[in-house]
N, C-alpha and C positions, 0 to 999 in steps of 0.2 A: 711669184718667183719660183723659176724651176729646183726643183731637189736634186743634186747631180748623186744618183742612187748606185748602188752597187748589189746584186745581188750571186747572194754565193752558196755553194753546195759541196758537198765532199764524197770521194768514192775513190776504192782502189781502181787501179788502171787495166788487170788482169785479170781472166776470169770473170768477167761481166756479165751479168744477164741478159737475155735480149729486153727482157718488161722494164733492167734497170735503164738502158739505154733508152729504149723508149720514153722511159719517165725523164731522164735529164733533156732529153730533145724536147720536151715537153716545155719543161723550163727553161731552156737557153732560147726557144724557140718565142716565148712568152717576154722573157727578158727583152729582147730584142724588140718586140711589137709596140712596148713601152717605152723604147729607146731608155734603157735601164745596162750598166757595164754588168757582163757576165764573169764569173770565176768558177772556174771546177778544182776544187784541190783533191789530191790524191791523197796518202796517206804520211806526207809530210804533214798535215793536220796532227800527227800525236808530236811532232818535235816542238809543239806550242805549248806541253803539254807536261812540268816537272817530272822528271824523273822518278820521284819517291810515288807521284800520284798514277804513274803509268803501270806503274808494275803491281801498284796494289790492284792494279783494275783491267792486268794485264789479261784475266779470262771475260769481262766485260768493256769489249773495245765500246761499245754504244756511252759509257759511262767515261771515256775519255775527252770521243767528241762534243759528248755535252760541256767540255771546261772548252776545250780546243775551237770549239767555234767561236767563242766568247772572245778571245782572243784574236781569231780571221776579223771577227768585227770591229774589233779596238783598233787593231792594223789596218783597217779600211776609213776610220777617222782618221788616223795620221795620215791617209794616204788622201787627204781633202774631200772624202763622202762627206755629206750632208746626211744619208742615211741608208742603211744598211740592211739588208732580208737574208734572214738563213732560209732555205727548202731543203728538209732531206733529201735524199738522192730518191726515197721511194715514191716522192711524191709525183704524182700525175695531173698534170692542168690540162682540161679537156676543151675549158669554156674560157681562154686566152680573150677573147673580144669585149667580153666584161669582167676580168679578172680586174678589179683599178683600187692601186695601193692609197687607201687617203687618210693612212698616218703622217701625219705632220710634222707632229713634236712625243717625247716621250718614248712609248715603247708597248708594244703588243702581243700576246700569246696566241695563240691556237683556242678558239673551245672545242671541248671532246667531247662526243656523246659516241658511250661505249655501250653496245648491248652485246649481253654476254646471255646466258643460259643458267638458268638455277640449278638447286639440286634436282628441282622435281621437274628439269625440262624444259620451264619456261624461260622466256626470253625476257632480262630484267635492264637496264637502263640507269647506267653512272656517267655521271656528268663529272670533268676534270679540266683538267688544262692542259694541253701539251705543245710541246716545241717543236712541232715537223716545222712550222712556220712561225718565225718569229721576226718582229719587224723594231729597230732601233736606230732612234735619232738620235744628231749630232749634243742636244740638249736634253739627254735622258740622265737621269738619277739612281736606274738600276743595273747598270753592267755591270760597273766594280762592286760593289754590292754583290750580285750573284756568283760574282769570278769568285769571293772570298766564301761564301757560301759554298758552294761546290769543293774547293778545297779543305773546309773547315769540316765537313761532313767528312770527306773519305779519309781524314787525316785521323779520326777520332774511331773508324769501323777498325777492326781485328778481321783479317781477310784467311787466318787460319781456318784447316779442314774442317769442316761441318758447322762452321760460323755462317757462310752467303752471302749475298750481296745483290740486294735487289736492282735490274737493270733497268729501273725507271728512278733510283732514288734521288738524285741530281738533277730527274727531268719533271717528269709527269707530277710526280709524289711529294718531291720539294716545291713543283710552283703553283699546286692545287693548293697547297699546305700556306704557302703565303697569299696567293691570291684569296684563300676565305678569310685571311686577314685583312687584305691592303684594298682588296678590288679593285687590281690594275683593268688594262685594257686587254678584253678577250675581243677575236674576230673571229667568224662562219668561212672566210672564205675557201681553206681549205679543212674540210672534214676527216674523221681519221674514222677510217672501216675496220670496224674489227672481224676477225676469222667467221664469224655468223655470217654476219651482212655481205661480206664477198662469198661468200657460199651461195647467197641468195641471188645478187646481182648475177653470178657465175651460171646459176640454173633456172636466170628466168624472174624471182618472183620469192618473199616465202614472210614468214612471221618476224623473221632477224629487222628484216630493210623495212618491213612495214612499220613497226617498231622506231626505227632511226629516223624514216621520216616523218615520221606522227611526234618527235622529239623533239625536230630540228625547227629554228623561225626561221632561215633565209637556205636558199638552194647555195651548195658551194660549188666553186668555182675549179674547186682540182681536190683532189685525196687523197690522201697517205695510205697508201698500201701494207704497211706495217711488213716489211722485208724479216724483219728476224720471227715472224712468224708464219712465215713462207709453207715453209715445210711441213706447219699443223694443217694446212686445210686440203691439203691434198699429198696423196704420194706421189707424184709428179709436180711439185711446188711451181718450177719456173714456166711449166706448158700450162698451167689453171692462171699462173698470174698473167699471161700473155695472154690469155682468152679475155681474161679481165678488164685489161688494158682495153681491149679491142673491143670491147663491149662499150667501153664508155666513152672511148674515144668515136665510135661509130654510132650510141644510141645513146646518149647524154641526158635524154627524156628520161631514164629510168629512174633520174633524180629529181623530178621536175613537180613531183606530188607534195613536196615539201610543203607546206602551211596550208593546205586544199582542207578545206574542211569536211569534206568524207574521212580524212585520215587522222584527225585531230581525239587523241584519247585512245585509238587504237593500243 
């Protein structure tokens, strides 16, 4: 029986990047190859979003959409899905011909393999969870759950001066935190690059991306560009992430070393 799917993403209308553009044509263009309904929502995405919970989190909009998608998805059951995929807007699918969603039932996260840099330089490797891609059936057990979650965390933070507020703590940090409890369902197929490893990709080659791929079991099928970290890897953010784009979109290979056993232990 076919799954009548809906998949959906959110971005403002104005001011657009050209990498982000690229990336959503990425995904509407993907969507479509699956015969999967597409949705782009703008920034009507925060009117899903209480009041009291918007304003605390008014300097971390990422921390809005993480309740507000939740939400998009609820409204895509009532609206007769069968099941439902969030993709950030930074995400990029390069490999659309075997991208193939085969959640069923329940509900799926992102796995992350982060490699970052120590004190002393080297390139170290944290493994998490995150929601650039997140995929929820019609007979899943944890949306309302998380909806409350999500609200029950920011309701309880003090967002005064010199307090903070971490802008993964509703995403990354709250479903790594439960998934070392529950061990839901993680998937590879879209990978999330962090500032190193697009550096690497960007120049060719280096210890970041040999690292991620000596981490990863299955080659992914599209990756999160990590948008609000745009502007660390280069002084020119949006002309390094369109080189980016165009690198993987044109040499897809560079991700191809994945489980090769030269690279294993690297």
């Amino acid at each position: 029986m076919t799954m009548r799917t809906c998949v959906i993403q959110s971005y403002r209308t104005s001011n657009v990047p050209c990498w982000i553009n690229t990336c959503l044509a990425s995904v509407q263009s993907w969507s479509g190859l699956q015969e999967f309904d597409y949705q782009l929502v703008g920034d009507e995405i925060f009117e899903r979003v209480p009041d009291w919970y918007r304003q605390k989190t008014i300097d971390h909009p990422q921390i809005a959409t993480d309740l507000g998608r939740l939400h998009l998805i609820d409204e895509a059951f009532d609206g007769g899905y069968d099941r439902a995929i969030w993709l950030d807007a930074d995400v990029l699918v390069f490999d659309p011909e075997n991208f193939a969603v085969e959640q069923t039932s329940g509900f799926a996260f992102g796995r992350e393999i982060w490699v970052q840099a120590d004190a002393q330089g080297k390139p170290r490797v944290f493994q998490n969870v995150h929601n650039a891609y997140a995929i929820f059936c019609q007979d899943n057990a944890f949306l309302s759950f998380y909806r409350y979650a999500c609200e029950q965390i920011i309701s309880r933070i003090d967002p005064g001066p010199g307090k903070g507020m971490a802008p993964q703590i509703v995403g990354p940090k709250l479903l790594t935190s439960l998934h070392n409890t529950l061990g839901f369902d993680l998937t590879d197929e879209i990978a999330m690059l962090s500032p190193d490893v697009l550096q690497d990709i960007h120049g060719g080659g280096g210890p970041a991306l040999d690292l991620f791929l000596a981490s990863s079991t299955n080659r992914p099928r599209g990756v999160n560009l990590c948008a609000s970290l745009a502007a660390k890897v280069s002084g020119d953010g949006d002309s390094f992430m369109d080189r980016v784009c165009t690198i993987l979109l044109g040499k897809p290979e560079i991700l191809e070393k994945i489980g090769h056993p030269t690279h294993q232990g690297n």
